[in-house]
C-alpha positions as CSV (number, residue, x, y, z in Angstrom):
1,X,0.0,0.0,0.0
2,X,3.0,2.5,-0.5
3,X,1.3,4.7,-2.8
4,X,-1.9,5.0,-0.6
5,X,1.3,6.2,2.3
6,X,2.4,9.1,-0.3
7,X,-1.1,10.3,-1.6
8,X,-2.6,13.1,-0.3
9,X,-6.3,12.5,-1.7
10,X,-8.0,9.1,-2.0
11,X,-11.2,8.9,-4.1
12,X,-13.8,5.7,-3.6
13,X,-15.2,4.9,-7.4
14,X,-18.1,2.8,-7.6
15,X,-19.0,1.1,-11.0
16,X,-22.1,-0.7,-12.4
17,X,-20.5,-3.9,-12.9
18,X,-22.9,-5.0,-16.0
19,X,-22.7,-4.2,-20.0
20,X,-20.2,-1.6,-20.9
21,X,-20.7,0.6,-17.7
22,X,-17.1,-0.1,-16.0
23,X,-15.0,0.7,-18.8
24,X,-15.7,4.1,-19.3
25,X,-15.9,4.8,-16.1
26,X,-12.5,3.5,-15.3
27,X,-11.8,5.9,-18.7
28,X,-12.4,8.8,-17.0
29,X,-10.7,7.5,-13.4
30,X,-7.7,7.2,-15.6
31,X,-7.9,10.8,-16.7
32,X,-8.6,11.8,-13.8
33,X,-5.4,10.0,-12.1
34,X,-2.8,11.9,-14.9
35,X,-5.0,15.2,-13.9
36,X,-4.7,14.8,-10.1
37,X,-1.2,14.7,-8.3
38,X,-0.4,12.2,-5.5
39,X,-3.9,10.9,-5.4
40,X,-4.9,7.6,-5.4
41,X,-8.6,5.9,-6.9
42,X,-10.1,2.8,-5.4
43,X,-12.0,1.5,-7.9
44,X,-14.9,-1.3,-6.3
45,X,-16.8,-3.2,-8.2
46,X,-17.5,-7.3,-8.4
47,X,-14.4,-9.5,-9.2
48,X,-16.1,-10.4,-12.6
49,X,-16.1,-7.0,-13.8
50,X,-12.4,-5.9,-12.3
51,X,-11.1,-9.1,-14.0
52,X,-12.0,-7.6,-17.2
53,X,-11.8,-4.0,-17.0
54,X,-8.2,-4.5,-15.3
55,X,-6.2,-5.3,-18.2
56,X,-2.9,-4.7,-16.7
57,X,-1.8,-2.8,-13.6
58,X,-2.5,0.8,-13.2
59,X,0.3,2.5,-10.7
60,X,-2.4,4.7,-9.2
61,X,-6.1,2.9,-9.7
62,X,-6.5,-0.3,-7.4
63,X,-9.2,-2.8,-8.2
64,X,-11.5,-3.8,-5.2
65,X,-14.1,-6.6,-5.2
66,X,-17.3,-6.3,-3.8
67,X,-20.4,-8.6,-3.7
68,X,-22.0,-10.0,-6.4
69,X,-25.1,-10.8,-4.2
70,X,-25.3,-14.1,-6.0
71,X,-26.2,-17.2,-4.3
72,X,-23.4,-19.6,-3.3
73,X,-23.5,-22.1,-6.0
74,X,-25.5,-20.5,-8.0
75,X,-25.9,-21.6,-11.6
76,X,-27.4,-19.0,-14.7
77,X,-30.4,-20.4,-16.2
78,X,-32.8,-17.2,-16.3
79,X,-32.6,-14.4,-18.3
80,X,-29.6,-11.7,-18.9
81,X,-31.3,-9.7,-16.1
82,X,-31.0,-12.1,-13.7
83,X,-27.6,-11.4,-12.6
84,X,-28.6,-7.8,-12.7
85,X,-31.7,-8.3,-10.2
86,X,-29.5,-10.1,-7.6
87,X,-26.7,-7.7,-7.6
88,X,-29.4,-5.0,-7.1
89,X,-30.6,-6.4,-4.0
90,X,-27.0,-6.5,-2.1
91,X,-26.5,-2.3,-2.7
92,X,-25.7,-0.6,-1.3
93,X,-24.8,-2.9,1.6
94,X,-22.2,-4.4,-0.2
95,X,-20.4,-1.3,-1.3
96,X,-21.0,0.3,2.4
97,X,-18.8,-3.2,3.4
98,X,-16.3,-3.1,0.8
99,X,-15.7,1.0,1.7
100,X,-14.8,0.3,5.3
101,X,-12.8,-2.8,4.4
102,X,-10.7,-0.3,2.0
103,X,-10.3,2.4,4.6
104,X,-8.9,-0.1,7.2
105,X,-6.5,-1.7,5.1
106,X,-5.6,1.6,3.2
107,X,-5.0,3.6,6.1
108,X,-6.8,6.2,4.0
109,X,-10.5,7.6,4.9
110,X,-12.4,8.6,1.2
111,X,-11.8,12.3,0.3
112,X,-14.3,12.5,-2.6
113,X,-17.1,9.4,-3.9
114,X,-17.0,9.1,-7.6
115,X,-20.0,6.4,-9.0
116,X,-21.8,5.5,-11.7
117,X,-25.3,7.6,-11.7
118,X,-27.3,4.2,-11.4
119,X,-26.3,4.2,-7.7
120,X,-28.8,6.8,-6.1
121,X,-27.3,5.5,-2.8
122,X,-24.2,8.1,-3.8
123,X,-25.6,10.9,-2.2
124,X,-26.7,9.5,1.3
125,X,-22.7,7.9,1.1
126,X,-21.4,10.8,0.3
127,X,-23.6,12.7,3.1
128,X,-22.6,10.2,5.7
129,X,-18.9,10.6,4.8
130,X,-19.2,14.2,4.3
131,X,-17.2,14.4,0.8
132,X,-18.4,15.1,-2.8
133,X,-20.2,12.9,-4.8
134,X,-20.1,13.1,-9.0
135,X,-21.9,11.5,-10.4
136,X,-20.8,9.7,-14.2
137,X,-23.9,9.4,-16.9
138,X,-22.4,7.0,-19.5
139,X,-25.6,7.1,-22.0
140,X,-27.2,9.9,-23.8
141,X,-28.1,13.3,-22.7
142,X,-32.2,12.2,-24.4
143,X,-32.0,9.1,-22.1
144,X,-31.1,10.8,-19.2
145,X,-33.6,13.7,-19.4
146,X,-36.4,10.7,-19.7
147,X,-35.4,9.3,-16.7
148,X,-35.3,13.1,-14.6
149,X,-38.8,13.3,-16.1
150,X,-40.3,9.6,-16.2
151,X,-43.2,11.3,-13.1
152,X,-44.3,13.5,-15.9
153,X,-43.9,11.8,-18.6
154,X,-46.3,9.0,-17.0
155,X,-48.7,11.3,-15.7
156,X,-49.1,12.7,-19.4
157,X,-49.6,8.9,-21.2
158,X,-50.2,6.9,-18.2
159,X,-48.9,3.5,-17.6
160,X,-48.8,1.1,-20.5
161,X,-50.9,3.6,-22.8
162,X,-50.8,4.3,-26.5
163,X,-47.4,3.5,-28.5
164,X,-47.5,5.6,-31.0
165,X,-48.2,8.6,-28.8
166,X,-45.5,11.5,-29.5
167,X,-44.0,13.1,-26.0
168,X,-45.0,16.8,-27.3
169,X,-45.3,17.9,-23.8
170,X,-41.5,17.9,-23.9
171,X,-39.7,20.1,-25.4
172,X,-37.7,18.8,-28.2
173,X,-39.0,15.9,-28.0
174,X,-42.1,16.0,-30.2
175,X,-40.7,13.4,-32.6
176,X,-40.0,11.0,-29.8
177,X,-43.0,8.3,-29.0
178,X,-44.0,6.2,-26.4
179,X,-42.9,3.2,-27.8
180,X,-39.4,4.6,-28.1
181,X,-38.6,4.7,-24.3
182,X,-37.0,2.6,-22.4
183,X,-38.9,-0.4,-20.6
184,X,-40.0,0.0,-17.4
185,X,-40.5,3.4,-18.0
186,X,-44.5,3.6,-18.9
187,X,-44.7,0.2,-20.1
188,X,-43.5,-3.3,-18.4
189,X,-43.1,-3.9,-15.0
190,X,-42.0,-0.4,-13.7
191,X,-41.2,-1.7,-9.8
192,X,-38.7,-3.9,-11.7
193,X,-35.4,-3.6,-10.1
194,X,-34.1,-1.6,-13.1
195,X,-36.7,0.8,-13.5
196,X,-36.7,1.1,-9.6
197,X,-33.2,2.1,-9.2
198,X,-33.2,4.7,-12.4
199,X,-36.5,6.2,-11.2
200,X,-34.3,6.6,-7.8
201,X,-31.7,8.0,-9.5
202,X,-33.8,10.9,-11.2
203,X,-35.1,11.8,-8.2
204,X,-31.6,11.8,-6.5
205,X,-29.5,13.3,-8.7
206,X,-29.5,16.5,-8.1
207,X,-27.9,16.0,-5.0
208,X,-24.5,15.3,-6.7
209,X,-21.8,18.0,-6.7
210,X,-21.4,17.2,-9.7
211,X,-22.9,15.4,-13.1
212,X,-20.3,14.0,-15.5
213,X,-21.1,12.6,-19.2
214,X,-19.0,10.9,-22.1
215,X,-20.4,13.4,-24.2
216,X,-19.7,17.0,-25.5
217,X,-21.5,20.1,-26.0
218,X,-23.1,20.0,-28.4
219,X,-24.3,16.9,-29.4
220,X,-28.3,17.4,-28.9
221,X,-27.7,20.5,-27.8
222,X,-31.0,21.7,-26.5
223,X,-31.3,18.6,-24.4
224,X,-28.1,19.2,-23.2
225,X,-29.0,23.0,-22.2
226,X,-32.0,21.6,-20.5
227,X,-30.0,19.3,-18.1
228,X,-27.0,22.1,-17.6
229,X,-30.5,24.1,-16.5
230,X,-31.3,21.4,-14.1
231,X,-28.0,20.8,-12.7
232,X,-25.5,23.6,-11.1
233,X,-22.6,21.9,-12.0
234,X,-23.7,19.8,-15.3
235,X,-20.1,18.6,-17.0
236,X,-19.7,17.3,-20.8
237,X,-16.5,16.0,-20.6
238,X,-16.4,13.8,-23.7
239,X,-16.3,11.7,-25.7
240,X,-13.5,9.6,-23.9
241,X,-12.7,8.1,-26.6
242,X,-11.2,11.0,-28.0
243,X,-9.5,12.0,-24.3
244,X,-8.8,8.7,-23.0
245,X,-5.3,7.4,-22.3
246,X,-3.8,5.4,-25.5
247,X,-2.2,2.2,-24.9
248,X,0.8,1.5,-26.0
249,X,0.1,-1.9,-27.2
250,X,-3.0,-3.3,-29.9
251,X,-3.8,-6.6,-29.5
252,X,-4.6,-7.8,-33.0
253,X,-3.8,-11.6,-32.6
254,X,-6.1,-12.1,-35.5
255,X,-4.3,-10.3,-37.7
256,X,-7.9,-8.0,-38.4
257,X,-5.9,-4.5,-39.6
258,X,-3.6,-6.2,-41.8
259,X,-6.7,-7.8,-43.0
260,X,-8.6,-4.4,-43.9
261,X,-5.4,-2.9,-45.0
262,X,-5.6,-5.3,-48.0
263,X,-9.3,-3.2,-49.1
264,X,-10.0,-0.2,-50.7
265,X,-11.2,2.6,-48.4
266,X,-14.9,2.3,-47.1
267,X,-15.3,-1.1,-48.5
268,X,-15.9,-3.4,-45.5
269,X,-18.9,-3.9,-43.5
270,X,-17.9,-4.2,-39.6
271,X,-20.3,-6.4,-38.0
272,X,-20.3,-6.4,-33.7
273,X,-22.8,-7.3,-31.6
274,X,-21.3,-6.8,-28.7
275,X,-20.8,-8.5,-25.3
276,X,-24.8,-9.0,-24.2
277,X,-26.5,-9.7,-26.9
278,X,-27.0,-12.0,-29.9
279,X,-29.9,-12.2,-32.2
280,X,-32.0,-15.3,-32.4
281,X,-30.8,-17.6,-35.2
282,X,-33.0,-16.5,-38.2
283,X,-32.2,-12.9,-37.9
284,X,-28.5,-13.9,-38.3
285,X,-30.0,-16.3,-41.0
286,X,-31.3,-12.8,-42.8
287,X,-27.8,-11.2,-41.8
288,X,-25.7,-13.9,-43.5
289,X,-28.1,-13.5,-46.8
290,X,-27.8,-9.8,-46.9
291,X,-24.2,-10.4,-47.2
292,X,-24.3,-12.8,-49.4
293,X,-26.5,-10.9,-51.9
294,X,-24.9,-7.4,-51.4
295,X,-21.4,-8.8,-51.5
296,X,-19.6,-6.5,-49.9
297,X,-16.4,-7.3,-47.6
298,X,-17.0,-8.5,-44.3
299,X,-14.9,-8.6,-40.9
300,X,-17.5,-9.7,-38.0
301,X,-16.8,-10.4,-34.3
302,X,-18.6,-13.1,-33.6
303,X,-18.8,-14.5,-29.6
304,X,-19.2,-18.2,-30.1
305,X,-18.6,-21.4,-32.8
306,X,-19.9,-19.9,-36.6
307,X,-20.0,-23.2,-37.8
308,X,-22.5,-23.7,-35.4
309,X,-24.4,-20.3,-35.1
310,X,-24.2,-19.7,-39.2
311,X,-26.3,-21.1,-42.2
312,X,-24.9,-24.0,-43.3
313,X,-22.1,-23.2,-46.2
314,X,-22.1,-19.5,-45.5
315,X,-18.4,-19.8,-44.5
316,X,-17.6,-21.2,-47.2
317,X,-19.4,-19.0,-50.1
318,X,-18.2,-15.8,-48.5
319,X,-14.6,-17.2,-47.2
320,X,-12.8,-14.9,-50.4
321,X,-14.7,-11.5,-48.9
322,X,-15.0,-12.3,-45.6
323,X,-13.7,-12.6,-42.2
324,X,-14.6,-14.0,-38.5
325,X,-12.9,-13.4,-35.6
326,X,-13.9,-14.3,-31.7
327,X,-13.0,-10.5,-30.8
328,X,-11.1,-7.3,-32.4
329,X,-9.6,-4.2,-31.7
330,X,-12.6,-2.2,-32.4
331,X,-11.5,1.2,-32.5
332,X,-8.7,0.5,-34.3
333,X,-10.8,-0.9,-36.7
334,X,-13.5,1.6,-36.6
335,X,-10.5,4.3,-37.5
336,X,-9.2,2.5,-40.3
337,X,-9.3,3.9,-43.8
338,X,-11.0,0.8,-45.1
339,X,-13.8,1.8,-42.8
340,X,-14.5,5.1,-44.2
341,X,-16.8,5.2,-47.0
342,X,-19.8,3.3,-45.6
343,X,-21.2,3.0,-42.1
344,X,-21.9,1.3,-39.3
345,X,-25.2,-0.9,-39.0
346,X,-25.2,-0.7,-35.6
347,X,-27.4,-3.0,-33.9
348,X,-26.5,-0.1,-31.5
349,X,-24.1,-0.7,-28.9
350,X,-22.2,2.6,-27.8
351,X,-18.3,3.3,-29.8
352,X,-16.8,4.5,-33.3
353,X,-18.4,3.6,-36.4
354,X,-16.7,1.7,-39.3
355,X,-17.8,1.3,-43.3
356,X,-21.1,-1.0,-42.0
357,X,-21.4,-1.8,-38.5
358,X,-24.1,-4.0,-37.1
359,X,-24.3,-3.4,-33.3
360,X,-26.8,-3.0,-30.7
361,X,-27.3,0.7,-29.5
362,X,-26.0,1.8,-26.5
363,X,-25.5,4.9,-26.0
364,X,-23.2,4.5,-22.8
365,X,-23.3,2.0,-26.0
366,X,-21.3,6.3,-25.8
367,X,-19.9,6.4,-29.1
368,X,-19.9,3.9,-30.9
369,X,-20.8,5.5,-34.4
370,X,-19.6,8.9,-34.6
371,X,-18.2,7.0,-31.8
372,X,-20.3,5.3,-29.1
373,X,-19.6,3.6,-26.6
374,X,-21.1,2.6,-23.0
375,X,-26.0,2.2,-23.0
376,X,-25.5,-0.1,-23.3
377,X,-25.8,1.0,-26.7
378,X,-26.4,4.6,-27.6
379,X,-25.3,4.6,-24.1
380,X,-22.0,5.1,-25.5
381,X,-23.7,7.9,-27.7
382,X,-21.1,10.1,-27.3
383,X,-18.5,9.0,-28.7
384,X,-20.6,9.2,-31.2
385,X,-18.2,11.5,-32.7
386,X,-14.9,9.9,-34.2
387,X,-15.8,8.2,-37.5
388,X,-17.6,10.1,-40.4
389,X,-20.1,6.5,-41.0
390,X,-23.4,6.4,-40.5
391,X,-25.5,3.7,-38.7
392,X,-28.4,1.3,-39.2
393,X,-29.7,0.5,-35.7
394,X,-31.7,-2.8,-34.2
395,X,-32.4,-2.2,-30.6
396,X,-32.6,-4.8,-28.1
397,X,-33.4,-3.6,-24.2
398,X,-32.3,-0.2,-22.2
399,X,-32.4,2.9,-23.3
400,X,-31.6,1.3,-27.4
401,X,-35.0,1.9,-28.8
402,X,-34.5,5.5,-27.7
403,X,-31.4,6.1,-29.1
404,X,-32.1,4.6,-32.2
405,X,-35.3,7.0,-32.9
406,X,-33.1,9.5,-31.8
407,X,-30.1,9.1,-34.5
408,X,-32.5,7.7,-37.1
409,X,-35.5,10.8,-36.8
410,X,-33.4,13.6,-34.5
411,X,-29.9,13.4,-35.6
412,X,-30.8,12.3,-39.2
413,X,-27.7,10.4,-39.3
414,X,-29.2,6.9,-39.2
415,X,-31.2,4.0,-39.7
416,X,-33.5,2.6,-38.0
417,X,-34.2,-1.5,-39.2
418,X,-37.4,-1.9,-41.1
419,X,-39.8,-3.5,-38.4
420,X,-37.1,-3.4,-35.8
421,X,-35.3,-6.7,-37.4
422,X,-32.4,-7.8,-39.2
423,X,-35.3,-10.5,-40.8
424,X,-37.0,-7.6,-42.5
425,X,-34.8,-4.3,-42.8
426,X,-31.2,-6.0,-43.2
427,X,-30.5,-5.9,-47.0
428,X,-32.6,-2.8,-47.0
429,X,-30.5,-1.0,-44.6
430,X,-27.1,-2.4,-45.9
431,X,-27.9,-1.1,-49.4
432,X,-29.1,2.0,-48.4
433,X,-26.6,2.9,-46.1
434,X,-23.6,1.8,-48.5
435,X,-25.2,2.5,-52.1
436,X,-28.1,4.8,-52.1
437,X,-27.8,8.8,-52.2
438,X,-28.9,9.1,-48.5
439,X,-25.5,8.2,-47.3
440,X,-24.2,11.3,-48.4
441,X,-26.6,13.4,-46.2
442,X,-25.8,11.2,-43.4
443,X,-22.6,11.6,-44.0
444,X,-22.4,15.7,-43.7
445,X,-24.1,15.3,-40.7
446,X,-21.8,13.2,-39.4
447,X,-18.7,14.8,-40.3
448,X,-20.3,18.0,-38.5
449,X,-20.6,16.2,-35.3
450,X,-17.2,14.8,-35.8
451,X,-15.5,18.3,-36.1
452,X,-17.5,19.5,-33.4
453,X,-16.7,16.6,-30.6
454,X,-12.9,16.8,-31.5
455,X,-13.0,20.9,-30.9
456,X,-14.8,20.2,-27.6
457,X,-11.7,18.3,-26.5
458,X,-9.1,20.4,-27.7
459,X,-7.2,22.9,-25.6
460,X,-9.5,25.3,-24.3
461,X,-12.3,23.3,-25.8
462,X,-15.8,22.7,-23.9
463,X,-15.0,19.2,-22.5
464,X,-11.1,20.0,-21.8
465,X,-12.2,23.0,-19.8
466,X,-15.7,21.2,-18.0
467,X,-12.6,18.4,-17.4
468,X,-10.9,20.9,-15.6
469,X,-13.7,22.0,-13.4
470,X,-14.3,18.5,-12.8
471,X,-10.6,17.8,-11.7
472,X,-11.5,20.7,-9.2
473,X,-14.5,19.3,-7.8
474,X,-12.6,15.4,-7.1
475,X,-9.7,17.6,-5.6
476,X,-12.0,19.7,-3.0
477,X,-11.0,23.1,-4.6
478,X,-14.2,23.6,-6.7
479,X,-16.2,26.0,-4.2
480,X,-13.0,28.0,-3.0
481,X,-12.3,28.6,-6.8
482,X,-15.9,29.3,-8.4
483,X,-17.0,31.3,-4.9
C-alpha cells in the first residue's frame, strides 16, 4: 500500500459492474489519475467486472471486489437480467462493506465518492462521509432527461398507454413516442429492479456536486441545455474516446488490420454485436443472406462457434470476402481507412463507427458510431463523434429503442431496421446505407458532429475546460475557486 502512504487524496469509485458501464468509467478514473497529483482511486466493483476491465496494472487505480449478491453455488439459467436483479438487491450494503474494508486496510479515509449515476445511494454515502459525490452518466443526454422526467412523462400517457403517442409535452422531443422509451418506463413492469433504481436515480440526482457525461456540447444540444439548467454543475467532458489514455500496445492476434489494409477505403462492413446480446438464429440467418446478396467485404466479431451459429455453407461461399474473428480491436478498426466510406449498421451498442457496423445501440453504448460507446448502446452515444459513417440500428433492451429514434428521426444520421429486425430491414439498410444517395446526407451530418466533438476536446475546448472543473471538484478546490 506505498502509494496509498504518499497520496494526499483518496477517491472511492463505484461502477455498475454489467454491459459496458465499468470501462468508461475507469476511462475517466484514468484521466482523472494523470490530472490529479499524489492521489490515489479505489475503484470497487464485483471480481467479474475488475477481472476484465483491469487489463494490466494501473500505478495509481486499485481494483476492489465487492459482492455480487449471488447465491453460493448459483448456476445461470434465467434471463440476462438475472444477474442484474441479484446484484441489485445486495447495494448498497455491499459497497457500504467493501468502503470500510478499503479504509482499514488503506489507512486512507475517502476524500471524494466518484459512481456511476445508477447508484442513487451516492448521495446518502457521500452525506454520511461528508465528501463530494459526481456523479458519471455514460448514455445519452435524451435518455437521461427521460429518466429526470419519467413522473411527468407517465402522468401525461399513463402506464402502459398508447405506442404511437409523441411526447410533445416535452420540449424537443415532439418526434420522440412512447414506444421509443426505455422499458419499465410507462410500459413493463415499472417496480422492476431496473426501473426502480433509475427512477431513484432521477429523483436523486441532483444532490450530486457534480454530473459527468461521455459526451460533449453540443451533441443534442437543447437537451443538453435543459440538463445544464437542471444541474448547477452539469459537466460534458467527452467523448472519452477522444481524451482517453492510449495504450501502448494493440492486441490484433487475429491479424484484423492487416486484414482491412488489403481493401480499398470504405469497403468493408464491420459487424459487432457486442458482449450482451446476440440475435436469435433466423435474424443472423437474414444477416448472412444480406451479405451474401450485397457482397460486400466482411470482418464480424462473432462471440461463439460460426459453424455452429451460421447457415450452413455461408463460411464457405463468403470465405474470399470475408472474415470472422472471436473479438477485435474495435477502434482501431472503426478508425481505419478501409472503414471510411460506408457506415456502421449498428445494432446499436455505444463506440466508433466503421464502413457498416451491425451493433446493438447503447448509448453508454457512448460512441460507438460517430463513436459510441457505453448504453449499453447509444449509451456510449457520445463517442458518437470519431468516424464520419453512418449507422443502421436494431435495438434490443435499455435505453436502445431510444437512441435509435433518436439518430434515425433527430440526428438524421441513421437507420432505423425496417420492423425493428435484421429478418425484415437487413438488406434494406445495408444497401441504403452503403449505395443509395442518403448516405451522403448522413454523411455531412456526421462529419459535423465529428468536427464539433474533436473541438470540444481540444485545448481550451468545452469538455477539456468542464474536465478541468471536474478535476476541481474530485480535488475539493471547486467551491474555493468558483466562490
Amino acid at each position: 500500500m506505498e502509494g496509498y502512504r504518499n497520496a494526499s487524496k483518496h477517491i472511492a469509485v463505484l461502477a455498475f459492474p454489467f454491459g459496458t458501464h465499468a470501462v468508461p468509467l475507469l476511462n475517466l478514473i484514468r484521466q482523472l489519475s494523470e490530472a490529479c497529483p499524489n492521489t490515489m482511486f479505489s475503484f470497487l466493483s464485483t471480481q467479474q467486472s475488475n477481472n476484465s476491465t483491469f487489463r494490466k496494472n494501473l500505478d495509481k487505480i486499485k481494483p476492489f471486489n465487492v459482492w455480487d449478491g449471488l447465491p453460493v453455488g448459483y448456476s445461470f439459467w434465467g434471463t440476462p437480467h438475472e444477474p442484474v436483479d441479484y446484484f441489485l438487491k445486495a447495494v448498497p450494503a455491499n459497497f457500504m462493506k467493501a468502503i470500510d474494508a478499503v479504509v482499514f486496510e488503506t489507512g486512507k479515509p475517502f476524500d471524494c465518492l466518484i459512481t456511476d449515476a445508477f447508484y442513487a445511494f451516492g448521495a446518502d454515502i457521500a452525506d454520511e462521509l461528508n465528501i463530494p459525490w459526481v456523479a458519471l452518466w455514460t448514455a445519452s443526454p435524451r435518455a437521461l432527461f427521460v429518466h429526470l422526467d419519467s413522473d411527468i412523462i407517465r402522468h401525461h400517457v399513463r402506464i402502459n398507454g398508447p405506442k404511437d403517442k409523441p411526447l410533445d409535452f416535452l420540449p424537443d422531443f415532439s418526434s420522440i413516442r412512447i414506444a421509443d422509451l426505455p422499458n419499465g418506463l410507462t410500459s413493463g413492469d415499472i417496480d422492476a429492479p431496473m426501473p426502480a433504481l433509475l427512477h431513484k436515480m432521477g429523483v436523486s440526482l441532483s444532490r450530486a456536486t457534480a454530473i459527468a457525461t461521455n459526451s460533449y456540447e453540443d451533441l443534442d444540444n437543447t437537451v443538453v441545455n435543459m440538463l445544464k439548467l437542471r444541474f448547477s454543475t452539469f459537466l460534458n467532458v467527452g467523448p472519452f474516446n477522444l481524451v482517453s489514455v492510449s495504450s501502448s500496445t494493440v492486441d490484433d492476434s487475429h491479424g484484423t488490420l492487416d486484414w482491412m489494409s488489403k481493401h480499398e477505403a470504405a469497403s468493408v462492413v464491420y459487424i459487432s454485436f457486442g458482449s450482451v446480446i446476440t440475435p436469435p438464429p433466423h435474424e443472423l440467418q437474414a444477416l448472412c443472406e444480406a451479405l451474401e446478396e450485397c457482397e460486400f467485404p466482411y470482418l464480424w466479431s462473432l462471440r461463439g462457434n460460426p459453424e455452429k451459429q451460421l447457415p450452413l455453407g455461408f463460411l464457405e461461399r463468403t470465405s474470399s470476402k470475408g472474415k470472422i474473428v472471436p473479438w477485435a480491436p474495435q477502434q482501431k478498426i472503426l478508425e481505419h481507412p478501409s472503414a471510411s466510406r460506408l457506415s456502421k449498421i449498428s445494432i446499436l451498442k455505444q463506440q466508433n463507427a466503421i464502413s457498416s457496423k451491425l451493433k446493438h445501440y447503447v448509448l453508454k453504448s457512448r460512441n460507438n458510431c460517430l463513436s459510441f460507446e457505453n448504453s449499453k448502446s447509444l449509451r456510449r452515444v457520445l463517442d458518437y463523434s470519431n468516424s464520419t459513417r453512418k449507422v443502421a440500428t436494431q435495438p434490443f433492451f435499455g435505453d436502445q429503442q431510444l437512441n435509435t429514434r433518436t439518430v434515425e428521426v433527430v440526428w438524421g444520421f441513421g437507420l432505423g431496421l425496417e420492423g425493428g429486425t435484421l429478418t425484415k430491414g437487413a438488406k434494406k439498410a445495408l444497401k441504403l446505407i452503403l449505395c443509395s444517395q442518403e448516405r451522403k446526407k448522413m454523411r455531412e451530418k456526421i462529419r459535423v458532429q465529428k468536427e464539433l466533438a474533436c473541438k470540444a476536446v481540444k485545448p481550451n475546448g468545452s469538455s477539456n475546460e468542464n474536465f478541468k472543473t471536474l478535476v476541481k471538484v474530485v480535488s475539493n478546490t471547486y467551491h474555493q475557486v468558483s466562490g
